[in-house]
C-alpha positions in Angstrom: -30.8 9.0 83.4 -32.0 5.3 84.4 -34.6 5.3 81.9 -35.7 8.5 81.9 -35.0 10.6 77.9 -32.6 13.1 78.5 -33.2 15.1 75.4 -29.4 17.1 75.5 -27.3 13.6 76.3 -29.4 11.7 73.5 -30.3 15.1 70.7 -27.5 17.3 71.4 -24.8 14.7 71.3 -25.9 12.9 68.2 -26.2 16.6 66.5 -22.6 17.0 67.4 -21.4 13.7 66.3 -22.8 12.8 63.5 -23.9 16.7 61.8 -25.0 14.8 58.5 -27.4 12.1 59.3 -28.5 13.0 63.3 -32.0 12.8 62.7 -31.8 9.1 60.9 -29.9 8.1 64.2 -32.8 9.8 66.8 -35.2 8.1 64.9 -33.5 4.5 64.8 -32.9 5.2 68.7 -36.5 5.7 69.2 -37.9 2.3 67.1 -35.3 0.4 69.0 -37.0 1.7 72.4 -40.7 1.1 70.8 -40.0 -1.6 69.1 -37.2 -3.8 70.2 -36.9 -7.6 69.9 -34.9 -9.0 72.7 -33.4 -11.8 70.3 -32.5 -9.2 67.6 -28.6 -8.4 67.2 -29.6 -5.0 67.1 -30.7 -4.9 70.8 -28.2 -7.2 72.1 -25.4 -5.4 70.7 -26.7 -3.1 74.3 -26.2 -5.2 76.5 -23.9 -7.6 77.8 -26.6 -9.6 79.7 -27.7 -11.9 76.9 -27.2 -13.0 73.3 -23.8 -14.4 71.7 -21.9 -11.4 73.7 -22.4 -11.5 77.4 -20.1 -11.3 80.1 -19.0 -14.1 80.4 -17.0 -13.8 77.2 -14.9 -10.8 78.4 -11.7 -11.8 79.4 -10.0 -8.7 80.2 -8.9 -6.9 83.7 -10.1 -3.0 83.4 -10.2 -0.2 85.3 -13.8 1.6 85.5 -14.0 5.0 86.5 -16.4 7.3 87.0 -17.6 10.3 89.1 -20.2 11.2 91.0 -21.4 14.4 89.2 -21.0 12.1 86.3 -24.2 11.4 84.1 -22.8 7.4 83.6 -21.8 6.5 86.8 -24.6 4.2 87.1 -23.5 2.7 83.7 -19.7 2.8 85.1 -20.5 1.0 88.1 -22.9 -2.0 86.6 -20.3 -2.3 84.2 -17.9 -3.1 86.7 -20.2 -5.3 88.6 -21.0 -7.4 85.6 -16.7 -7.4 84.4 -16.1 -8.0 88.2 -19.1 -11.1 89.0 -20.0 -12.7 85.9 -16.9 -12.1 83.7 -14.6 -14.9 82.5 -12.0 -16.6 84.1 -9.6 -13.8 83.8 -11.8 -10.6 84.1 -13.8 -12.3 87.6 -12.5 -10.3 90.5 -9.6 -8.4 88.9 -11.6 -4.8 88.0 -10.9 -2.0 89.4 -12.8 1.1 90.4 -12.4 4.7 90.9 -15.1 7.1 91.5 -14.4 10.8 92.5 -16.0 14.1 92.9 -15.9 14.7 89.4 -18.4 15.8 86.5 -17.7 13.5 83.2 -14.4 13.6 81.8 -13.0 15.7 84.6 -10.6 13.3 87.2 -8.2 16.0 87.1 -10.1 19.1 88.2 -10.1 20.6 91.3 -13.1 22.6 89.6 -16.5 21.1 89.9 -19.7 22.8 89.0 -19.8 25.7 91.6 -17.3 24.0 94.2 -13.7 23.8 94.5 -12.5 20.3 95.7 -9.3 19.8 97.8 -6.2 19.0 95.9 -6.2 15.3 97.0 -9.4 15.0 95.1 -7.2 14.9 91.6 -6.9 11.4 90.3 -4.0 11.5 88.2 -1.3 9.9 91.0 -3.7 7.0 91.2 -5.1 6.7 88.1 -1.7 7.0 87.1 -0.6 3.5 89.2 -3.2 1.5 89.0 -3.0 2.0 85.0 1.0 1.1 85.0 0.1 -2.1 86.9 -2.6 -2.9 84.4 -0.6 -2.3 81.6 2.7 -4.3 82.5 -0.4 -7.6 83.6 -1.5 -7.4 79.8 1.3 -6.6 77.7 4.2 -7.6 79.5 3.3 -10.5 81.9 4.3 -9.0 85.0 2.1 -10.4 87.7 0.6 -8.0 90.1 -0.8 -9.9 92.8 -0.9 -7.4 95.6 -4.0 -5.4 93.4 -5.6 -8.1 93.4 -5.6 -9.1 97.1 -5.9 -5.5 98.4 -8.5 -2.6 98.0 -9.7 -2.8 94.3 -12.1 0.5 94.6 -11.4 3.8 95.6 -14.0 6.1 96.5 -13.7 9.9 97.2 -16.5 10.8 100.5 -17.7 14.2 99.8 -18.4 17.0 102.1 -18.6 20.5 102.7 -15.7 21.8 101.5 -15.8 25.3 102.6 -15.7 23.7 106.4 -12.3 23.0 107.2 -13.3 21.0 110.0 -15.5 18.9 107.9 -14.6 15.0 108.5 -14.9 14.3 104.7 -13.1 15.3 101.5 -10.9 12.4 101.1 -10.1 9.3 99.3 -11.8 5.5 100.8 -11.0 1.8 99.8 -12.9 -0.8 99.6 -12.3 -4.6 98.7 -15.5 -4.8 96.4 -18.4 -2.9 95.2 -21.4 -2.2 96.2 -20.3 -1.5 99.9 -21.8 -2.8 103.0 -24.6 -1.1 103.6 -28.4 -0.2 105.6 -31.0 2.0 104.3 -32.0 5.1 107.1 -34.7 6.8 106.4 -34.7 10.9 106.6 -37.9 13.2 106.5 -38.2 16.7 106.2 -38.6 18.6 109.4 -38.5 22.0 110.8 -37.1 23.2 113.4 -38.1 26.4 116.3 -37.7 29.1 114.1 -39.8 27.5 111.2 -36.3 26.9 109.2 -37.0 23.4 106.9 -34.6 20.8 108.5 -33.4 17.3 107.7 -34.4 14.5 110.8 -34.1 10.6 111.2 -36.8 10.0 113.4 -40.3 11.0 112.9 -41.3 11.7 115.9 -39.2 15.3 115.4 -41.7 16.1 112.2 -43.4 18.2 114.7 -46.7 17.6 112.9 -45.7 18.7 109.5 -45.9 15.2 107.7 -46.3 16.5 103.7 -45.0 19.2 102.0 -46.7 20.1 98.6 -46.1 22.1 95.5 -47.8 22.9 92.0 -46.4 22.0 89.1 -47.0 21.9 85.5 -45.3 19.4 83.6 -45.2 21.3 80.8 -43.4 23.8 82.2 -41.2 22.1 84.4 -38.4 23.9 86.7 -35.4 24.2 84.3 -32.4 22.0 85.6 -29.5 23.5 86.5 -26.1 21.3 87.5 -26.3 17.8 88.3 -25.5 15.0 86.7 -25.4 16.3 83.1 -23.2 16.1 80.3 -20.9 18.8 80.4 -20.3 21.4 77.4 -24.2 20.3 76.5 -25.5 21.4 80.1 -24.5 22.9 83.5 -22.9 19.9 85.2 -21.9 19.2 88.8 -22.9 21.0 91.8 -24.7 24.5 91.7 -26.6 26.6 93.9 -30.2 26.4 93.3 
């Protein structure tokens, strides 16, 4: 969403949660966006990044996971960059994260929108550990170093999955997040027999520099998949 409305994860969720007074809520959502007060406790009760509860205060170790069909992934991942970089003493570099091929809620589907993920891409064994290992740190006092030390985020790298040669389709670790990284720029091409094409260099545009289309906005082209909330909207990946 990033600051964009998304009428179904902000109307259709309130509707189904709270039935009696939805429309009170939708209207208290919309003053705090119009209206909001940076020092009120209303608006800092939405962030973590100032007022009396920032993260500094959070003391906890955590696991943060999230998919990449998943409407809050940005949300999952800032979280764990704020638990994991500006927490306290306790919660500073011990967070862990997971992110898979997955639509919200789903880490143990093979399912995904219109695609069928290989069977490694279910989470469960190493949700499954890395939770037991949380669990005996905080309420037993068992120690465990090694999680700390190693790779704290897992990654799934996607790919076409109905290529069985595809080098993808499997599970990456990293020691932090975000990863190293460069920015590579990609332009639409085409190619000899006028087919649309992706290219890295510019110089293969073969003259065709802008594509164009009409639109009305008030008519836009409906979604379909994505990043959406699923049971609300088609989620995940779909054929256009």
């Amino acid at each position: 969403m990033e600051g964009a409305y998304h009428e179904s994860s902000v109307e259709t969720w309130v509707r189904s949660t709270a039935s009696i007074n939805w429309k009170y809520q939708i209207d208290t959502i919309f003053k705090l966006i119009n209206n909001h007060d940076k020092n009120s406790i209303l608006y800092n009760s939405t962030t973590l990044l100032q007022g009396e509860n920032i993260f500094s205060n959070v003391q906890v170790r955590a696991i943060h996971v999230g998919g990449w069909y998943d409407h809050f992934l940005g949300g999952t991942i800032r979280g764990y960059m704020g638990y994991d970089d500006l927490g306290g003493k306790r919660a500073r570099g011990h967070q862990l994260l997971v992110i898979g091929p997955w639509t919200h809620g789903a880490v143990y589907g093979l399912w995904q929108g219109e695609l069928i993920y290989p069977i490694n891409s279910n989470g469960l064994a190493l949700l499954s550990e890395w939770e037991r290992k949380l669990f005996e740190e905080s309420l037993l006092g068992i120690e465990h170093d090694e999680l700390w030390e190693g790779n704290r985020v897992a990654y799934y790298l996607m790919g076409d999955v109905d290529d069985p040669d595809c080098d993808a389709n499997y599970w990456k670790f990293a020691k932090d997040w975000p990863l190293d990284y460069k920015w590579n720029k990609w332009y639409f091409g085409i190619d000899d027999d006028g087919n649309r094409i992706l290219v890295d260099d510019e110089n293969d545009l073969g003259g065709y520099y802008n594509f164009s289309y009409d639109y009305d906005p008030k008519d836009p082209v409906l979604t379909r998949g994505g990043n959406n909330q699923p049971g609300f909207d088609t989620a995940g990946p779909m054929d256009q």
